[in-house]
C-alpha positions, 0 to 999 in steps of 0.5 A, a space after each residue: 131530121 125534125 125528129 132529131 131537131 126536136 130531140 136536141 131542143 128539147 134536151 136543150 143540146 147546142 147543134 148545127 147541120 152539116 149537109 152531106 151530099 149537097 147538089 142533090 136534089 132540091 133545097 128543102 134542108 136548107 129552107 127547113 134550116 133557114 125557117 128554123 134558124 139553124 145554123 149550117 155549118 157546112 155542105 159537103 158536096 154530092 161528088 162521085 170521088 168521095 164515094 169511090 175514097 169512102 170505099 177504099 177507107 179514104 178520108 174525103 180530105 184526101 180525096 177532095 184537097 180543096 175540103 181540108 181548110 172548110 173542115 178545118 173551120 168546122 172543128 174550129 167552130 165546134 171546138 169554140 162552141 163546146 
């Protein structure tokens, strides 16, 4: 993750992170986001169910309903910001 932050500052490209599998582990993304003034735009959390849909080509959306609104509001913020 540092190399690709590093990278996109320096090609000097708009970015945000998206956490995926969040819940897992400990919060050293989100401290390293924090530290770094990076905006996080979204965690999709670590869920067995999502697994299970991408290994049948299901969309998360689909497998998780209560996601479709947070992932509305993310293409919503990327689309404003390009």
């Amino acid at each position: 993750m540092r190399l690709a932050v590093d990278t996109v500052r320096q090609l000097g490209v708009p970015f945000g992170v998206i956490i995926n599998s969040a819940g897992i582990g400990d919060d050293a993304v989100e401290d390293y986001c924090r530290a770094e003034g990076m905006r996080l735009m979204m965690k999709i959390p670590w869920d067995r169910r999502i697994a299970e849909g991408y290994s049948r080509g299901e969309p998360v959306v689909r497998v998780i309903p209560e996601l479709k609104e947070q992932f509305k509001n993310l293409y919503t913020e990327i689309a404003a910001a390009v």
